[in-house]
C-alpha positions as CSV (number, residue, x, y, z in Angstrom):
1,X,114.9,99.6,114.3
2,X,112.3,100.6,116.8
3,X,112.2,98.4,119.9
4,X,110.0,95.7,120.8
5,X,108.7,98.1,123.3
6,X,107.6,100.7,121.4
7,X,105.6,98.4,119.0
8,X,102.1,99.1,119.3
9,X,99.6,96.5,117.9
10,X,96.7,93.9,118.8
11,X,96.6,89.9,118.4
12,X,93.2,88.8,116.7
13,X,92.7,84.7,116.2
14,X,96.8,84.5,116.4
15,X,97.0,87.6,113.7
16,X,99.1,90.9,114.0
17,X,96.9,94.0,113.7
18,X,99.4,97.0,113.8
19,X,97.9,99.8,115.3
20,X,99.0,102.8,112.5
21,X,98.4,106.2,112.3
22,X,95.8,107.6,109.9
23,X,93.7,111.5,109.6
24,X,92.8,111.2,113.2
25,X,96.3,111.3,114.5
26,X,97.2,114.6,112.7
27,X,96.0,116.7,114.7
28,X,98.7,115.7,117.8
29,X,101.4,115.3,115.2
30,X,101.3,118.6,113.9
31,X,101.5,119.7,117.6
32,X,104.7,117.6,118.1
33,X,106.6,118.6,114.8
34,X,106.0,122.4,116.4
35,X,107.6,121.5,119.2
36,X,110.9,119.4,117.7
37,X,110.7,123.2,115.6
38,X,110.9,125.5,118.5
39,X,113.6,123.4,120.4
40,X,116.2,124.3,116.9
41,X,119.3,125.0,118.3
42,X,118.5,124.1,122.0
43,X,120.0,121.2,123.9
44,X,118.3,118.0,123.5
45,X,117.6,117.6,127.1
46,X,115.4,120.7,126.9
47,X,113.4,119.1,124.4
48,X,113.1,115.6,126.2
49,X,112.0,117.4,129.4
50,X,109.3,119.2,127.3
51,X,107.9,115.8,125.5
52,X,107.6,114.3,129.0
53,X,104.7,116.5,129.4
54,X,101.3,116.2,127.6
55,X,100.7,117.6,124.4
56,X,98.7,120.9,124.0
57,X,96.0,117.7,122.3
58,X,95.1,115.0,123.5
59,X,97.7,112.1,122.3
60,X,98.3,108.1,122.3
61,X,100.9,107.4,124.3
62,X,102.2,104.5,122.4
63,X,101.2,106.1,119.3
64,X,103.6,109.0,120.5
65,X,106.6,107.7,121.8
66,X,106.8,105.7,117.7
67,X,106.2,109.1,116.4
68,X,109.2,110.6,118.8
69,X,111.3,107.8,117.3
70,X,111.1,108.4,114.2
71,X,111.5,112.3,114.5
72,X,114.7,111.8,116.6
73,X,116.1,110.2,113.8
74,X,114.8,112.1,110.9
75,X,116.5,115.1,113.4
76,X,120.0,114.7,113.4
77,X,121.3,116.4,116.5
78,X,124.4,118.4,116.0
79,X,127.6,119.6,118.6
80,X,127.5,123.5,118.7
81,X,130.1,125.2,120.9
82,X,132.7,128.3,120.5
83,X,135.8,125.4,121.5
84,X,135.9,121.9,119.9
85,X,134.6,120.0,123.6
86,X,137.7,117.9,123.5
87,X,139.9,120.7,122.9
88,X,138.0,122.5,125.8
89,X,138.2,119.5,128.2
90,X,142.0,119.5,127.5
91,X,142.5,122.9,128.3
92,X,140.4,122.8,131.1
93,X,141.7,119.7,133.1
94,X,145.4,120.9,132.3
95,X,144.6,123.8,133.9
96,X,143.2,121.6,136.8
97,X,145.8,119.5,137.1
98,X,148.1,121.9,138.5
99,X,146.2,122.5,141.3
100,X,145.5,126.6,140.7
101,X,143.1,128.4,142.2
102,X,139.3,127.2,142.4
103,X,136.9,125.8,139.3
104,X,136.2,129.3,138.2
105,X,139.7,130.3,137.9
106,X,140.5,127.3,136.4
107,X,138.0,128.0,133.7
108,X,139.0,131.6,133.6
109,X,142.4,131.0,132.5
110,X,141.6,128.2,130.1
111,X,139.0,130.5,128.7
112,X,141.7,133.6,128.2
113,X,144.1,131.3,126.7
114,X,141.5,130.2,124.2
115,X,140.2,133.6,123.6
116,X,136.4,133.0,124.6
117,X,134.5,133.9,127.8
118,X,134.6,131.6,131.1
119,X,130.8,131.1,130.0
120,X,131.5,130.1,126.8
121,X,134.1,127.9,127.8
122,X,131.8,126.1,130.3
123,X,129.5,125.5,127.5
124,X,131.8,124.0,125.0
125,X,132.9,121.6,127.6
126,X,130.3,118.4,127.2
127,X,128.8,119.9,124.2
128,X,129.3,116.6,122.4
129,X,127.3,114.5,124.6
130,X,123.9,113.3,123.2
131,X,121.8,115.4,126.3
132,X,123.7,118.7,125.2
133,X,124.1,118.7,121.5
134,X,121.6,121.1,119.5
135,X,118.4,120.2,118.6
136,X,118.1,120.4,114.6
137,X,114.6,121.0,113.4
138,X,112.6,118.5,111.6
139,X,112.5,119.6,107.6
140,X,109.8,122.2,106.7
141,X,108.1,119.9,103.9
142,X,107.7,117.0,107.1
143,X,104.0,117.2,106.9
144,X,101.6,115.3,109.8
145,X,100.2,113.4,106.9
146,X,104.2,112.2,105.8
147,X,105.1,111.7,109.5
148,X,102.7,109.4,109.9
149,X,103.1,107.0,106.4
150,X,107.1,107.4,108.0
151,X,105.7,105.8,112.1
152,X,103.5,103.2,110.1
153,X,106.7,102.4,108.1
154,X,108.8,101.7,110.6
155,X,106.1,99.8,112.9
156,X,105.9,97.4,110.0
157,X,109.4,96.5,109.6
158,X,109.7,96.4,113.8
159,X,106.7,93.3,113.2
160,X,108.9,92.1,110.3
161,X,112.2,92.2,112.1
162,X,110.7,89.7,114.4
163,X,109.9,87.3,111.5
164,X,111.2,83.7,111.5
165,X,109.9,83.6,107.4
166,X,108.0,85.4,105.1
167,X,105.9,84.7,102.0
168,X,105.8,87.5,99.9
169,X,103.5,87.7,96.6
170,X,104.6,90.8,94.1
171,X,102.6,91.3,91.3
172,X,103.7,94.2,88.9
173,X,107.5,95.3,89.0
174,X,108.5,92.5,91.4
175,X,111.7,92.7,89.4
176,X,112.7,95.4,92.1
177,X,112.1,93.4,95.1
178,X,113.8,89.9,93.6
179,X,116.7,92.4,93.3
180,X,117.1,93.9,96.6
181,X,116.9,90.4,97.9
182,X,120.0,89.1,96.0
183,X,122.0,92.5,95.9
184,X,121.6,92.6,100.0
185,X,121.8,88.8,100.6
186,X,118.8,88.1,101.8
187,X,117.7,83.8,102.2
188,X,114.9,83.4,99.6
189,X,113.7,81.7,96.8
190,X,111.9,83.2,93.8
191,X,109.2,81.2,91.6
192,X,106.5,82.1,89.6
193,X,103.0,82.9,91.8
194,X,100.0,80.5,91.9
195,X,98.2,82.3,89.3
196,X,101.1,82.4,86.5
197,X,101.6,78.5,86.4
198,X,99.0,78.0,83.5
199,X,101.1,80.7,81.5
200,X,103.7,78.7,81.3
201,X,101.6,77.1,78.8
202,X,102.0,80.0,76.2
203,X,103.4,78.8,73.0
204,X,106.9,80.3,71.4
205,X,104.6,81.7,68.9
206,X,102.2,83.6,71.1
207,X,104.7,84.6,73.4
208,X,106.8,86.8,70.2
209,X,104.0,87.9,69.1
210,X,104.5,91.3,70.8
211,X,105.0,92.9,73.9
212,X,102.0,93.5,75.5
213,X,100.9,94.3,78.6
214,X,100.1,91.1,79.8
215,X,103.6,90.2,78.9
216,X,105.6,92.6,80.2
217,X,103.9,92.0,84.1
218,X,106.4,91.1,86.7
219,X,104.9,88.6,89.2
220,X,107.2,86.7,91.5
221,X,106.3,84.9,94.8
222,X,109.3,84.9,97.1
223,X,110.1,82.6,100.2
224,X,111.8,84.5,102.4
225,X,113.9,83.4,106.0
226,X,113.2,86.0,108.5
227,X,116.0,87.1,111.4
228,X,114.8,84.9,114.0
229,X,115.8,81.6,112.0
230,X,119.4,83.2,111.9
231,X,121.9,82.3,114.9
232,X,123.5,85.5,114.2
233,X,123.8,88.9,112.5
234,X,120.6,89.1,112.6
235,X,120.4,93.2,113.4
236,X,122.2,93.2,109.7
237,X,119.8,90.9,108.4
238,X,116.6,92.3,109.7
239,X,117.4,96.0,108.8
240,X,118.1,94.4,104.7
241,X,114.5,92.7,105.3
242,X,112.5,95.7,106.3
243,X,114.1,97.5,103.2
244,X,111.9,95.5,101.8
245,X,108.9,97.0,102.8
246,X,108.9,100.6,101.3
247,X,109.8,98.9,97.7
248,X,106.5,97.4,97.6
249,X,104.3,100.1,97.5
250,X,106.0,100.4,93.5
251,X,104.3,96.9,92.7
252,X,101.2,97.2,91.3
253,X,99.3,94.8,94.0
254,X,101.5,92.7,96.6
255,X,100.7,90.5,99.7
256,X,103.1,89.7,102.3
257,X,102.1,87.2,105.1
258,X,105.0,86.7,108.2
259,X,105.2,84.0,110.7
260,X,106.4,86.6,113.5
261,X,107.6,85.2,117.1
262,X,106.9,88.2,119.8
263,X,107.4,88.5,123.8
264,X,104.2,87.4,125.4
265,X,104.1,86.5,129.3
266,X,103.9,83.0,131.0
267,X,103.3,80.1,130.4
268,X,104.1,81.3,126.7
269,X,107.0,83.7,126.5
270,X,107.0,83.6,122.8
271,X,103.9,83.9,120.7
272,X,104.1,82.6,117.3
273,X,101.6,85.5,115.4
274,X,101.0,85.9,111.6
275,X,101.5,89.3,110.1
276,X,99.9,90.2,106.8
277,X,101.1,93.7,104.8
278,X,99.2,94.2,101.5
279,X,98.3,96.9,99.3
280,X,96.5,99.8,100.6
281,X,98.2,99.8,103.7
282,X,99.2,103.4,105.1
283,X,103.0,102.7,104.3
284,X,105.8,105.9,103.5
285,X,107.0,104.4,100.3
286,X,110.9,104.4,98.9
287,X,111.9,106.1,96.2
288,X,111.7,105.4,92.7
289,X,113.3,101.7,92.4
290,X,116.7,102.4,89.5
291,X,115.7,102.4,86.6
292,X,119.0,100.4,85.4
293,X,121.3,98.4,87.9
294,X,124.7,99.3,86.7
295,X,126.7,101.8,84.6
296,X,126.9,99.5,81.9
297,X,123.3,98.9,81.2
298,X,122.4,102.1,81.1
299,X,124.9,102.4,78.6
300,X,124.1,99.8,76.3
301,X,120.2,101.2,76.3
302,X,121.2,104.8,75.5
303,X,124.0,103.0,72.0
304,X,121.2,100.9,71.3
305,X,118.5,103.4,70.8
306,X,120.7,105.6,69.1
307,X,122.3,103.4,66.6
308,X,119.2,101.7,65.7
309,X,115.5,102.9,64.4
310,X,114.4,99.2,63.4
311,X,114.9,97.5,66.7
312,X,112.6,98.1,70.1
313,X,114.8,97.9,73.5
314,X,112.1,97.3,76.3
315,X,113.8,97.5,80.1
316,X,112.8,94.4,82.3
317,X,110.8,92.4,80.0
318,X,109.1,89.4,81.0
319,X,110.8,87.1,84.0
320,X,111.4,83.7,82.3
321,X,111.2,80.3,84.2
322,X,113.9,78.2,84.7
323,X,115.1,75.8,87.1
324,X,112.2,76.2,89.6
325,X,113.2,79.5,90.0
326,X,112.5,83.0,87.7
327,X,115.2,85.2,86.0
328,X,113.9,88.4,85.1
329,X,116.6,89.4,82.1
330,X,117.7,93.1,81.5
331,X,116.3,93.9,78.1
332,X,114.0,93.0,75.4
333,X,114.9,94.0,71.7
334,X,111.7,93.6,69.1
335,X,111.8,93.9,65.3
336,X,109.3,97.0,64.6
337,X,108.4,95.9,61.3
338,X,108.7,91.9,62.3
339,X,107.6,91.5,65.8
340,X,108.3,87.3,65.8
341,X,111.6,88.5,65.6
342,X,112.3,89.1,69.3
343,X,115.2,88.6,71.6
344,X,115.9,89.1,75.4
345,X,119.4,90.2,76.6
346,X,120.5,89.4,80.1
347,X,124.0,91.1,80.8
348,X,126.2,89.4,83.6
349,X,129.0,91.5,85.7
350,X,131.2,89.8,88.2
351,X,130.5,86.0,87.8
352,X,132.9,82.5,88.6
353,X,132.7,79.6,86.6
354,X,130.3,78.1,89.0
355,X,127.8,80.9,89.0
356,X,127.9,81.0,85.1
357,X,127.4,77.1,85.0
358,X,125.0,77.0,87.3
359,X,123.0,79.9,85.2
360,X,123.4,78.5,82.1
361,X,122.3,75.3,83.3
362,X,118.9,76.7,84.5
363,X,118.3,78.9,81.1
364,X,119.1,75.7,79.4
365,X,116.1,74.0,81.0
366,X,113.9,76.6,80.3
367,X,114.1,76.1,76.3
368,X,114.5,79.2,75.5
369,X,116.3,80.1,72.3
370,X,115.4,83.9,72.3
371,X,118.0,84.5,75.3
372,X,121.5,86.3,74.8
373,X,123.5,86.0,77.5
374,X,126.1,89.0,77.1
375,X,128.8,87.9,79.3
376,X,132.0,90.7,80.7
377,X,135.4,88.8,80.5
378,X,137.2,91.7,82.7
379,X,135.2,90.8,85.5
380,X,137.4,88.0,87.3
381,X,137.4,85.5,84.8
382,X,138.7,84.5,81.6
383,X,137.5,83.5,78.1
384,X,139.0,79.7,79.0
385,X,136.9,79.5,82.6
386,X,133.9,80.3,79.9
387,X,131.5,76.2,79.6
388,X,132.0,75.1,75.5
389,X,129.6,75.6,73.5
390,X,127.7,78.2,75.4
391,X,124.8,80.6,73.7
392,X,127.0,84.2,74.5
393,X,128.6,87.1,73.7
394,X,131.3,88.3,75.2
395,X,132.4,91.7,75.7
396,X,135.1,93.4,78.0
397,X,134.3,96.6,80.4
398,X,131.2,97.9,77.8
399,X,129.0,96.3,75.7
400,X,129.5,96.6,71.8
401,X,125.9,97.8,70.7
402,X,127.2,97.4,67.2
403,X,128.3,94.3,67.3
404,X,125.3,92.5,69.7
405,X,122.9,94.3,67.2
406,X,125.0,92.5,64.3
407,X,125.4,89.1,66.5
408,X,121.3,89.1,66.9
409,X,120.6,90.2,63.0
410,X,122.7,87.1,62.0
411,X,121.1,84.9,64.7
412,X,117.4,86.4,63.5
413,X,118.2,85.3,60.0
414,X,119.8,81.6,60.8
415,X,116.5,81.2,63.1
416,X,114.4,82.3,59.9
């Protein structure tokens, strides 16, 4: 997480402007990955020495010093020596300790015991401490361009880490982002954004009708609590947060807007400021969210598919309402030749009676009747823990694609 220090930004009317790096930066970063390069294999005070002088171009300090940052850790420095430096410093104060000759002696006879050369031996004996371990180069495809998306990154989630809460509005495969939240524990809430709440209008007919691209969008607005309105863990808390960040550049339009407290000077130590983050901004993204969360899933998609030439399975359909709150269910499975008949499978793991009453109970006040809930009884519970009378199937370590495609034909037809 880059320090508080090292942020570099302005404060316009109470709002955050991060100062990123764009074209006009390149120039001075290309200059510093050739250094990091030429150090390879040197000790890593050699190299701080050299960055404490200017640049062969002219450079922003503050600009520079985030750019180091994120190069030292992209550069994982690495212990080389001829003797393991503990085994050396064993050697070597053994030798001390019985009071033998002078320093070069001693390391003389440690060195001829160990079979290396007094120089060598020298060497080997602090080679583990961060100053003396060998540089390792940044990777050849690290490109100006990429090191600065990677410096804007990280400024971002050093503003975000500050964050007391966050409103974030995903449009376009939010199901990603609703999913990191709950998978790293993050406080939020998840509800449809402004714009979807006269789509909740949309008769059963019109929404079976087909899946269209209107109807496959992902939109979620989340409510986020930020690490300063934690009393503690909040280093583990912030660095799940700013994970955040990267995942939205896979949405097809977001906005983000953070109530951030920063370090200002008296009489107001802390400065409430707002943060906004939106599309366009000149962010490294993650990889490619998973296409499928589990083992099982991906499972289930591949049977499906390959057992049947009559039914569509479409991955992350729709989110549905429910409870104040949206569940964005696994799979979709449309009748080719009959597209009213459509059905939406959402496949639960680990669960508690608790959980699973509490889900069912918010499905249930969604009306919707389309909505298989394929439930694994190996995970924890049992078949008796399961609420009567519930809408699911049940299935134990894999899910039957057989029998769900026969427990939705015979559900199709009674719905007829």
């Amino acid at each position: 997480m880059l320090p508080e220090k090292l942020l570099r930004y302005s404060i316009r009317d109470s709002t955050l402007v991060p100062h990123y790096l764009d074209e006009r930066d390149h120039p001075w970063l290309s200059a510093l990955l050739e250094e990091y390069r030429s150090f390879q294999d040197r000790p890593r005070r050699l190299l701080e020495e050299r960055l404490r002088e200017p640049l062969p171009c002219s450079s922003p300090q503050g600009k520079r010093l985030m750019a180091i940052h994120v190069l030292d850790r992209l550069c994982r420095d690495r212990s080389r020596s001829d003797v393991p430096p503990r085994q050396a410093r064993a050697a070597v104060f053994t030798e001390a300790a019985k009071g033998r000759g002078d320093r070069q002696a001693v390391l003389e006879t440690a060195a001829r015991r160990a079979g290396v050369a007094p120089l060598a031996m020298e060497e080997s004996l602090f080679a583990d401490l961060p100053p003396e371990r060998s540089v390792t180069p940044p990777p050849e495809t690290l490109s100006p361009g990429e090191l600065a998306l990677r410096t804007n990154l990280v400024l971002a989630q050093g503003l975000l880490f500050r964050a007391a809460k966050v409103e974030l509005s995903a449009f376009g495969n939010a199901r990603a982002v609703v999913r990191h939240a709950k998978l790293r524990g993050l406080l939020c809430t998840v509800r449809p954004p402004a714009h979807a709440v006269a789509a909740a209008s949309i008769t059963q007919e019109t929404r079976t009708s087909g899946i269209g691209e209107e109807a496959r969008r992902e939109d979620a607005q989340l409510v986020l609590s930020g690490p300063y309105s934690l009393f503690r863990k909040t280093l583990v808390y912030g660095r799940a947060l700013g994970e955040i960040v990267p995942l939205l550049s896979w949405c097809t339009r977001f906005r983000l807007r953070a109530e951030c407290l920063l370090r200002g000077s008296e009489p107001t130590p802390v400065r409430p400021t707002l943060l906004c983050l939106q599309s366009g901004d000149p962010i490294f993204p993650s990889r490619e969210p998973r296409l499928y969360d589990s083992l099982v899933e991906e499972r289930f998609a591949r049977a499906m598919r390959r057992l049947t030439n009559s039914w569509d399975v479409v991955r992350e359909p729709e989110p549905i309402e429910a409870g104040g709150t949206l569940i964005f269910p696994d799979f979709g499975l449309q009748n080719r030749l009959d597209p009213r008949r459509r059905w939406l499978i959402e496949i639960v793991g680990f669960w508690t009676p608790g959980y699973l009453e509490a889900k069912l109970a918010r499905l249930r006040s969604a009306r919707r009747s389309d909505l298989i809930l394929c439930i694994d009884l190996e995970r924890n519970c049992a078949e008796a823990d399961l609420p009567p009378g519930s809408p699911v199937f049940l299935f134990k370590r894999t899910v039957d694609a057989a029998a769900l495609l026969a427990f939705v034909e015979k559900a199709s037809h009674s719905s007829a």
